[in-house]
N, CA, C and O of each residue as an XYZ file, in Angstrom:
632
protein
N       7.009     -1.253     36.605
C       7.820     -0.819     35.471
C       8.340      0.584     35.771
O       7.503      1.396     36.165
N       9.860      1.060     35.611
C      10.167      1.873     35.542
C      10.035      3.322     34.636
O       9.597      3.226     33.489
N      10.262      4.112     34.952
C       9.900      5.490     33.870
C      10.898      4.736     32.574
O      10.611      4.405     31.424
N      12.331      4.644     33.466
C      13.086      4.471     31.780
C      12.994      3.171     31.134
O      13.712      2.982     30.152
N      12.196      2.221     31.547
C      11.692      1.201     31.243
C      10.349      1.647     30.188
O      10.126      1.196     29.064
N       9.704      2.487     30.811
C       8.631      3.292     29.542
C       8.623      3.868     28.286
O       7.820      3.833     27.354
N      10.312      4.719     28.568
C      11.108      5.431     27.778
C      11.114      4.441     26.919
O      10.423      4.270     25.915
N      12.279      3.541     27.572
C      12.718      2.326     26.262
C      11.748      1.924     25.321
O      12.178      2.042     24.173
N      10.448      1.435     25.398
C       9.037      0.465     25.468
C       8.820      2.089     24.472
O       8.638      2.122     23.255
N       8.865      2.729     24.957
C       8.251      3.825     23.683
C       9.026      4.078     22.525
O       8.465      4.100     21.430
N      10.462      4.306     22.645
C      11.149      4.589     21.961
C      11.253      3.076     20.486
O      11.435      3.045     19.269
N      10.998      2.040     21.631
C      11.027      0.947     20.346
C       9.970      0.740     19.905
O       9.915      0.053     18.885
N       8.671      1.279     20.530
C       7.376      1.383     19.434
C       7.696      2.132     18.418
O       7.514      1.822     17.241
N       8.252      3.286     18.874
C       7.992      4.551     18.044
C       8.997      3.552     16.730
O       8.365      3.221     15.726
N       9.856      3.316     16.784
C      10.866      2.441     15.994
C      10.351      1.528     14.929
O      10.604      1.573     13.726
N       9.377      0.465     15.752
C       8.608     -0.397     14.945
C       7.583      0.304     14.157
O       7.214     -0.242     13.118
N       7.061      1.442     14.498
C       5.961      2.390     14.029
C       6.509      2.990     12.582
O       5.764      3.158     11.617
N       7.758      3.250     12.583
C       8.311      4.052     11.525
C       8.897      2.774     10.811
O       8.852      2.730      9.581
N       9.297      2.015     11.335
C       9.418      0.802     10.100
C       8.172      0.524      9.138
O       7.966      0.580      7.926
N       7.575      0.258     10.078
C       5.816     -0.728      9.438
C       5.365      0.763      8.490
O       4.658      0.676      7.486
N       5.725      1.644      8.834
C       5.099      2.751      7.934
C       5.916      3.283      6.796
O       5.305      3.962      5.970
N       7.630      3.019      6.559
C       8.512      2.814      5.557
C       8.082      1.566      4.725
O       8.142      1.529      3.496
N       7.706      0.696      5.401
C       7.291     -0.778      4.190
C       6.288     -0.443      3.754
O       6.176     -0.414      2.529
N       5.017     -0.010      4.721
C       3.904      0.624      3.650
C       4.211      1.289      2.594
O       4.093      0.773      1.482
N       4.643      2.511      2.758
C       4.849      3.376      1.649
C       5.764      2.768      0.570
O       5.642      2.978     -0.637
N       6.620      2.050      1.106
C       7.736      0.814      0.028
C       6.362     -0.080     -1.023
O       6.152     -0.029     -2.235
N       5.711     -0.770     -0.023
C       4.560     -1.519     -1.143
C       3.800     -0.459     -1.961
O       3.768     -0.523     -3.190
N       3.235      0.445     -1.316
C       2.430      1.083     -2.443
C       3.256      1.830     -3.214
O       2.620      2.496     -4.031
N       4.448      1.976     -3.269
C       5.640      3.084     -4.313
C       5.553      1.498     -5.728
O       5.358      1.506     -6.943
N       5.800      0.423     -4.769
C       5.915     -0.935     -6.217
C       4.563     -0.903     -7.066
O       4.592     -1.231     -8.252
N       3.641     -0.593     -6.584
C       2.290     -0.298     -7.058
C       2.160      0.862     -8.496
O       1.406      0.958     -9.465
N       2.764      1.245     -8.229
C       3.176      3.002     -9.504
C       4.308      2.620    -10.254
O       5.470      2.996    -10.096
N       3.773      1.700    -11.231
C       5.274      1.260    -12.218
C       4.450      1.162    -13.449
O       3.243      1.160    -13.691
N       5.844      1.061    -14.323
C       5.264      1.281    -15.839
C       7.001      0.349    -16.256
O       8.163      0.336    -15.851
N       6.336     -0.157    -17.062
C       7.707     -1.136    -17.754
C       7.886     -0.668    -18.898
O       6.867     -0.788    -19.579
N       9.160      0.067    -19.696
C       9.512      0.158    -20.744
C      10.672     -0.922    -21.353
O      11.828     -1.159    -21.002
N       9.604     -1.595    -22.697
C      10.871     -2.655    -23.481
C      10.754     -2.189    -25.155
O       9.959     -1.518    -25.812
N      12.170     -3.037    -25.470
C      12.059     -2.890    -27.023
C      10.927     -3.766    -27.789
O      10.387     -3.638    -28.887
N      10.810     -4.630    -26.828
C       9.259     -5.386    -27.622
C       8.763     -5.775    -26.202
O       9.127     -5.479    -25.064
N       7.655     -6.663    -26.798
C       6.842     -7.743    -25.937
C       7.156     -8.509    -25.280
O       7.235     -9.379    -26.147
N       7.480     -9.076    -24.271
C       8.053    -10.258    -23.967
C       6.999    -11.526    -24.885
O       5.852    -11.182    -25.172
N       7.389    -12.663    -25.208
C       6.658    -13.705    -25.678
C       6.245    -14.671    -24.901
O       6.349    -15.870    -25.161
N       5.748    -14.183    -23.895
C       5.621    -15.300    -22.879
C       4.336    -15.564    -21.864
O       3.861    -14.534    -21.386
N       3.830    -16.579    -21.548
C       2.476    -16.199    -21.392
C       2.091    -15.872    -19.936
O       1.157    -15.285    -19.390
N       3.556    -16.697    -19.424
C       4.066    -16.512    -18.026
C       5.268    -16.312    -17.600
O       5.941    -17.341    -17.664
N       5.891    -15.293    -17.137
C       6.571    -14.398    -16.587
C       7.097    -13.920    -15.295
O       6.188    -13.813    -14.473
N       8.290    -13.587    -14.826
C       8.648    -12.881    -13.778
C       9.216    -12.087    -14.364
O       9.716    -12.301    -15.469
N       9.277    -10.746    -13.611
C       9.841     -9.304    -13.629
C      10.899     -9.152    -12.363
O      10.624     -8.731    -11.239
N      12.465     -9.710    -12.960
C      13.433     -9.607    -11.683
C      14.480     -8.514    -11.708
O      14.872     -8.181    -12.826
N      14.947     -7.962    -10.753
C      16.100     -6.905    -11.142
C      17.105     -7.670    -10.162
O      16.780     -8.854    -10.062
N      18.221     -7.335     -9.420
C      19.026     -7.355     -8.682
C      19.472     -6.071     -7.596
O      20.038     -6.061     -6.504
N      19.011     -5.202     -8.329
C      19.416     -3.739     -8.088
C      18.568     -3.481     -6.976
O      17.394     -3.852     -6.959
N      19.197     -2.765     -5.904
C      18.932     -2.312     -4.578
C      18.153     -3.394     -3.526
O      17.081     -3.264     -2.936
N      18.993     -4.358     -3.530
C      18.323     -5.514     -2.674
C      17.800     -4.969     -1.145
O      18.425     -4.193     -0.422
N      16.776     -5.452     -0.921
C      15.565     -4.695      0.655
C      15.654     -3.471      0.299
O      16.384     -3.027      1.186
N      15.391     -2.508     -0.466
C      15.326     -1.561     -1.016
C      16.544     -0.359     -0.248
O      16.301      0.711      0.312
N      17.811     -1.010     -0.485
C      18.755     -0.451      0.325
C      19.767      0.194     -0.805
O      20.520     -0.599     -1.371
N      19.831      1.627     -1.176
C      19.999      2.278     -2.174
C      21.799      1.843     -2.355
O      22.603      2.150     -1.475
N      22.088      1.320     -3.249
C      23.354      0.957     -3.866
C      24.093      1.470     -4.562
O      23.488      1.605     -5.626
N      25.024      1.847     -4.651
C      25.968      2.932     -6.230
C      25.876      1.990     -7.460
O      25.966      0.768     -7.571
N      25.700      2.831     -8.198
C      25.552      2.860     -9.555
C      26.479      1.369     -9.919
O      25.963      0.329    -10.329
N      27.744      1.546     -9.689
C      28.783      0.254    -10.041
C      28.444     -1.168     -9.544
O      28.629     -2.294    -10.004
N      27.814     -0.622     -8.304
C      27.298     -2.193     -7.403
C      25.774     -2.758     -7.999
O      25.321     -3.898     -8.106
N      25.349     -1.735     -8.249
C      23.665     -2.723     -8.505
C      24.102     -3.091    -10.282
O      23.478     -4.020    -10.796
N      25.162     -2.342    -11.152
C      25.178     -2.762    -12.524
C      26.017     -4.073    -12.207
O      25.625     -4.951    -12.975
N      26.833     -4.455    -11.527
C      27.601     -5.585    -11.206
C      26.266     -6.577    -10.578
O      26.049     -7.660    -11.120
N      25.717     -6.280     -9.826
C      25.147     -7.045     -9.664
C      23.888     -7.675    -10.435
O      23.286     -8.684    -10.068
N      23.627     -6.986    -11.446
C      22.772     -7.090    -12.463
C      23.007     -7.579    -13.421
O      22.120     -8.029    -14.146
N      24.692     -7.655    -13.806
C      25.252     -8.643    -14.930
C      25.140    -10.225    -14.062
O      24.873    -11.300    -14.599
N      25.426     -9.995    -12.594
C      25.357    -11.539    -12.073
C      24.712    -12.328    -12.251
O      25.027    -13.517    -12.285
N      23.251    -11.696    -12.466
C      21.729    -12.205    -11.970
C      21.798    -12.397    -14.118
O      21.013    -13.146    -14.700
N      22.262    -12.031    -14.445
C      21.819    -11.842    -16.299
C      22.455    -13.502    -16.362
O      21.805    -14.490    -16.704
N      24.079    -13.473    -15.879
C      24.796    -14.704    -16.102
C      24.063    -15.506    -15.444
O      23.594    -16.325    -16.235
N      23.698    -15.707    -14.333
C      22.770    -16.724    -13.433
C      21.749    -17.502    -14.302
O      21.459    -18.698    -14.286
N      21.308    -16.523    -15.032
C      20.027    -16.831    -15.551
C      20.516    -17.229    -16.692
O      19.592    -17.902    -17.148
N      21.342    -17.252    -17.429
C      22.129    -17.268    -18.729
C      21.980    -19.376    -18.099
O      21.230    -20.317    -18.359
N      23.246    -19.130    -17.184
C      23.632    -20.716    -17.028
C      22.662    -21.533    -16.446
O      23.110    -22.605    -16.040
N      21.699    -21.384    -16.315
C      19.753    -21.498    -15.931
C      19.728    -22.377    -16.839
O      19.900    -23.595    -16.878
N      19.469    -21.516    -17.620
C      19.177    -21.733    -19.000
C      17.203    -21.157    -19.198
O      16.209    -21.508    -19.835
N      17.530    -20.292    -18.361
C      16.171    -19.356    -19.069
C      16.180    -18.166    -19.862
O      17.187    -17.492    -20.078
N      15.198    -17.962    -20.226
C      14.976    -16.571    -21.436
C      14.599    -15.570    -21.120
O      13.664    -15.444    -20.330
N      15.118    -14.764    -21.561
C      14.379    -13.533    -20.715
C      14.747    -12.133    -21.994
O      15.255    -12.074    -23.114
N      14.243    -11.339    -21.178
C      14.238    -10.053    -22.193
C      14.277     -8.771    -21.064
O      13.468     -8.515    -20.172
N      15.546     -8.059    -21.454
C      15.841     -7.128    -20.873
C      14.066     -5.756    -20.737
O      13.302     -5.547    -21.679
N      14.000     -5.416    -19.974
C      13.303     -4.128    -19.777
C      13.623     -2.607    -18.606
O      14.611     -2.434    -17.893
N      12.971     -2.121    -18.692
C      13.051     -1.059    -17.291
C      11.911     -0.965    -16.572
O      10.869     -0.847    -17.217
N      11.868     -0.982    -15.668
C      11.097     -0.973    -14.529
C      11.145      0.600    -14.104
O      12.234      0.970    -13.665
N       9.917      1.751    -14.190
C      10.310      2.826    -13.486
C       8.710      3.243    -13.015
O       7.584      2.781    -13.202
N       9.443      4.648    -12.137
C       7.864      5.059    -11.608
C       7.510      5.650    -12.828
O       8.236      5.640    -13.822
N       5.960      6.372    -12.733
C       5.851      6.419    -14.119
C       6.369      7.538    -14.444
O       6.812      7.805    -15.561
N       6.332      8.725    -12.882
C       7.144     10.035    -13.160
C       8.700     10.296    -13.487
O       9.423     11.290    -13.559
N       8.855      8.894    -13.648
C      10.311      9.100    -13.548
C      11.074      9.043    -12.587
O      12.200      8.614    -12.839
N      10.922      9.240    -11.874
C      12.014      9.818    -10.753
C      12.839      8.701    -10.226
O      13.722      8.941     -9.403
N      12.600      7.447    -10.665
C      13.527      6.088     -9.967
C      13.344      5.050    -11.292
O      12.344      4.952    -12.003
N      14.376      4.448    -11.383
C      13.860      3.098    -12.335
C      15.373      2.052    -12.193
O      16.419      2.290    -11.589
N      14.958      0.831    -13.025
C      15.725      0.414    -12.663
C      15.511     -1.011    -13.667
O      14.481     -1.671    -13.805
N      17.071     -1.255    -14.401
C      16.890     -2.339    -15.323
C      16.336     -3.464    -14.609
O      16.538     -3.606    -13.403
N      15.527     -4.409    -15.409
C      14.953     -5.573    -14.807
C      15.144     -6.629    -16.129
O      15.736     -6.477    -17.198
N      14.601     -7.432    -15.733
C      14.741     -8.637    -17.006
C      13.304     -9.229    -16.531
O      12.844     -9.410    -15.404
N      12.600     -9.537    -18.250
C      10.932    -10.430    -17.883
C      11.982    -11.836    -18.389
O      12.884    -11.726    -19.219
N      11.598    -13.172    -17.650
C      12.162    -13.812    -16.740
C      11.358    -15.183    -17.322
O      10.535    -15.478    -16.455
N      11.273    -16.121    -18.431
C      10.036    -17.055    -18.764
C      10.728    -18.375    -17.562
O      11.731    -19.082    -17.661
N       9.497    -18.258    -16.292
C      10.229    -19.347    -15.434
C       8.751    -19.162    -14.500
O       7.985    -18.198    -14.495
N       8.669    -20.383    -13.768
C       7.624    -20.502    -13.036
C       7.781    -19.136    -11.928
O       8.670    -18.298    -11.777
N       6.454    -19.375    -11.254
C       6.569    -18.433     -9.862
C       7.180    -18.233     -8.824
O       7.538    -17.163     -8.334
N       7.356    -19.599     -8.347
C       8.119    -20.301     -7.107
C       9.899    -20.330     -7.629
O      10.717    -19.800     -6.877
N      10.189    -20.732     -8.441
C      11.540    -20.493     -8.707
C      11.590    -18.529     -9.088
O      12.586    -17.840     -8.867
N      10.385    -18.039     -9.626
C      10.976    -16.629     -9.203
C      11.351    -16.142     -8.295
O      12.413    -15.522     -8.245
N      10.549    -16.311     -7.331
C      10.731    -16.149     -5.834
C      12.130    -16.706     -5.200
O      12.908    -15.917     -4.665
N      12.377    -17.926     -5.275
C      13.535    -18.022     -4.956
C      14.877    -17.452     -5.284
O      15.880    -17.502     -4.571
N      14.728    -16.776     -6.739
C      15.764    -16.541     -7.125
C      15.776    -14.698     -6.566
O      16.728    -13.918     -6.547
N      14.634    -14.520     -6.249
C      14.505    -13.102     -5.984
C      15.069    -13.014     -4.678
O      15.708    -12.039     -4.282
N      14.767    -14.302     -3.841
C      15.128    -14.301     -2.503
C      16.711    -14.080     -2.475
O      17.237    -13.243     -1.741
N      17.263    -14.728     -3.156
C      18.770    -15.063     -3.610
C      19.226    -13.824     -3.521
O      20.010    -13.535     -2.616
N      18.783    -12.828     -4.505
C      19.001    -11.134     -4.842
C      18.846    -10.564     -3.416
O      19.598     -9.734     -2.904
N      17.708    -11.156     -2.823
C      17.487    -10.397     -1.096
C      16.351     -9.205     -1.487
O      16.049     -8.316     -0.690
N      15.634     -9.358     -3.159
C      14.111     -8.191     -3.765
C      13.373     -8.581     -2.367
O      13.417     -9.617     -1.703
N      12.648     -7.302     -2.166
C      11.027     -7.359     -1.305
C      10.041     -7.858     -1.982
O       8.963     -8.092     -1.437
N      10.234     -8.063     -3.096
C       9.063     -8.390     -4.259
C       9.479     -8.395     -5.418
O      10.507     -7.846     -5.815
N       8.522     -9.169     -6.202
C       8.644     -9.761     -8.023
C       7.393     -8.999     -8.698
O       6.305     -9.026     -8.125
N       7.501     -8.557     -9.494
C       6.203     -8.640    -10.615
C       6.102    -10.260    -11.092
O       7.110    -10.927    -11.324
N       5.092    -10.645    -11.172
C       4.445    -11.839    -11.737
C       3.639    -11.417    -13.282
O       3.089    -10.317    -13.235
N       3.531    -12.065    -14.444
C       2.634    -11.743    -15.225
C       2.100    -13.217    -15.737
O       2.752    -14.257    -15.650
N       1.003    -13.107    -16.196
C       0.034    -14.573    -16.027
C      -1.303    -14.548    -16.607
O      -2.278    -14.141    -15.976
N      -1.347    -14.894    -17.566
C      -2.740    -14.349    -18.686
C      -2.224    -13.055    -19.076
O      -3.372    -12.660    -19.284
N      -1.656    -12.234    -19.307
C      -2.117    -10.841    -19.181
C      -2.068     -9.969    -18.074
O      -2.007     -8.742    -18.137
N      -2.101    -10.755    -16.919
C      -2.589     -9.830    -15.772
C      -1.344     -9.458    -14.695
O      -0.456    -10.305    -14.588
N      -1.259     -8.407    -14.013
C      -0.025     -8.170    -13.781
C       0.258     -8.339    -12.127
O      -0.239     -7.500    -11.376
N       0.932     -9.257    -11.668
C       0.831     -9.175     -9.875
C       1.795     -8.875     -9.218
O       2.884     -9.404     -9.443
N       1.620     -7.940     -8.232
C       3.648     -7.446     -7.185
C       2.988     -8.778     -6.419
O       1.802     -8.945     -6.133
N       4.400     -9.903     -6.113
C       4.059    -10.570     -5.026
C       5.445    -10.142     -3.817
O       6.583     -9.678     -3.881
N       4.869    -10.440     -3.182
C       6.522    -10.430     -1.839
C       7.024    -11.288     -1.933
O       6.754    -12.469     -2.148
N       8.007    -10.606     -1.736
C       9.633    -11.936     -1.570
C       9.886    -11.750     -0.251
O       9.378    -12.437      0.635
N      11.000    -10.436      0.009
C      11.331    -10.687      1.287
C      10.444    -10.016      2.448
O      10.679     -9.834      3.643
N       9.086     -9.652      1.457
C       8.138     -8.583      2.249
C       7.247     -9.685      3.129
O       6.813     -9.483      4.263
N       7.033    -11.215      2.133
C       6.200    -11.895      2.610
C       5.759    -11.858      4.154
O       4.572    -11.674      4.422
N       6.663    -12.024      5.118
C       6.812    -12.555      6.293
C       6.058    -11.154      6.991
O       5.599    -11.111      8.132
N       6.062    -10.414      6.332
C       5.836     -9.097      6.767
C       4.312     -8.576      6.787
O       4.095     -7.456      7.249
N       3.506     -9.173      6.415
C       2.398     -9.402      6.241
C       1.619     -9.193      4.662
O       0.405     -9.315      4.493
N       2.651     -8.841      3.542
C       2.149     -8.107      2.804
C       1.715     -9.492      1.747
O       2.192    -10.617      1.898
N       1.028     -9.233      1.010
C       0.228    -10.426      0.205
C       0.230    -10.263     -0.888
O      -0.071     -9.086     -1.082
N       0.459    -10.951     -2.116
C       0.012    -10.933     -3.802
C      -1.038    -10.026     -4.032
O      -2.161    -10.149     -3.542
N      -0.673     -9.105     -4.786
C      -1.542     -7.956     -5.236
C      -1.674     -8.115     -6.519
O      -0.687     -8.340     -7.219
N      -3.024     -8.014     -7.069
C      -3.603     -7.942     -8.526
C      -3.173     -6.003     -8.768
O      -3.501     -5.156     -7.938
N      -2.392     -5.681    -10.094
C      -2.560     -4.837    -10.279
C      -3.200     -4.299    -11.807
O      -3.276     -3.165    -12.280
N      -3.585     -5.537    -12.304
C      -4.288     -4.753    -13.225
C      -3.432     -5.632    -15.089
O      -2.393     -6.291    -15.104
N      -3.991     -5.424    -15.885
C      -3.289     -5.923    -17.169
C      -2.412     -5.670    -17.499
O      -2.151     -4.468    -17.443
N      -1.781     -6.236    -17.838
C      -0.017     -6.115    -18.270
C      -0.253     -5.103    -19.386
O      -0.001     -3.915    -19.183
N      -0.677     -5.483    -20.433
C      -0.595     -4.036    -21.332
C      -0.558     -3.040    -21.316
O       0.147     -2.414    -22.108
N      -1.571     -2.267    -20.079
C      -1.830     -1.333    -19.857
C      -0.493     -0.744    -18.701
O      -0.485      0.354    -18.145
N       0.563     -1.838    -18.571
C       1.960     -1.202    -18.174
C       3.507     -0.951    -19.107
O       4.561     -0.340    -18.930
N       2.894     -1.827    -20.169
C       4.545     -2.067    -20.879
C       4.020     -0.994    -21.841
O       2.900     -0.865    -22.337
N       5.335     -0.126    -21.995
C       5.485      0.786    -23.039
C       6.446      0.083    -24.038
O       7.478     -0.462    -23.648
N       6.086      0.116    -25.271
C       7.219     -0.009    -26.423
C       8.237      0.770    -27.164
O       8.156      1.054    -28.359
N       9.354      1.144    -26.239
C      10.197      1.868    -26.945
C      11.859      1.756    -26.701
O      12.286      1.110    -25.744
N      12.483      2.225    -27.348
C      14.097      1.766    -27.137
C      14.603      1.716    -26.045
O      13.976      2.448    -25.280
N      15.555      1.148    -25.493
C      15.797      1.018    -24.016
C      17.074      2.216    -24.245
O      17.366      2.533    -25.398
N      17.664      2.726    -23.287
C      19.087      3.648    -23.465
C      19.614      2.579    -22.984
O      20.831      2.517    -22.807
């Protein structure tokens, strides 16, 4: 093997190294959420879908709201129910409209796939799960995070 054969071989570790360590920090950032709605959702089972910033690839303002009326109509001519919310960190600093979603798991997923999300919130008893969408393949797995209550805040949406 050559030196710049080493070069290369390093340079695309170093590459894969800083990916695998951007998705880490991507899964545990989905981990630090807090959902604000005008009510409860009524549902005993749930998905939590947005459209907005598909593979977490930051979008203008005009493109992820366009694309967020798509996914509203999609779901409109579905014919599922859903209830607008926000999805944010809890400090604030990022959020992002979502809709809770009354539809099995597996059609969440697909439809998340559709959007091109890394992941869904799931809710199910009560209990609240990030699963991967387009993270799956990636090694990352259904995470228990804990009771839904103890994430949804009740208050007016802007």
């Amino acid at each position: 093997m050559s030196q710049d054969d080493r070069h290369t071989d390093d340079a695309q570790l170093q590459v894969a190294y800083a990916e695998w360590r951007n998705q880490q920090a991507t899964w545990l950032s989905y981990q630090q959420i807090i959902f604000r709605a005008s009510e409860t959702p009524d549902y005993s089972n749930f998905a939590i879908l947005t459209a907005f910033n598909p593979e977490s690839i930051v979008l203008s303002c005009k493109e992820n709201r366009q694309r967020q009326l798509c996914l509203e109509a999609e779901l409109s001519a579905l014919g599922y129910a859903y209830l607008k919310l926000d999805c944010s960190a809890p400090d604030g600093r990022w959020h992002e409209p979502s809709l809770a979603v009354r539809t099995g798991l597996t059609e969440a997923c697909e439809l998340a796939a559709k959007w091109r999300q890394n992941a869904i919130y799931w809710v199910s008893q009560q209990q609240l799960y990030l699963v991967p969408v387009m993270l799956k393949n990636q090694g990352f797995s259904q995470t228990v995070l804990g009771k839904w209550p103890a994430y949804l805040h009740i208050q007016g949406l802007e």
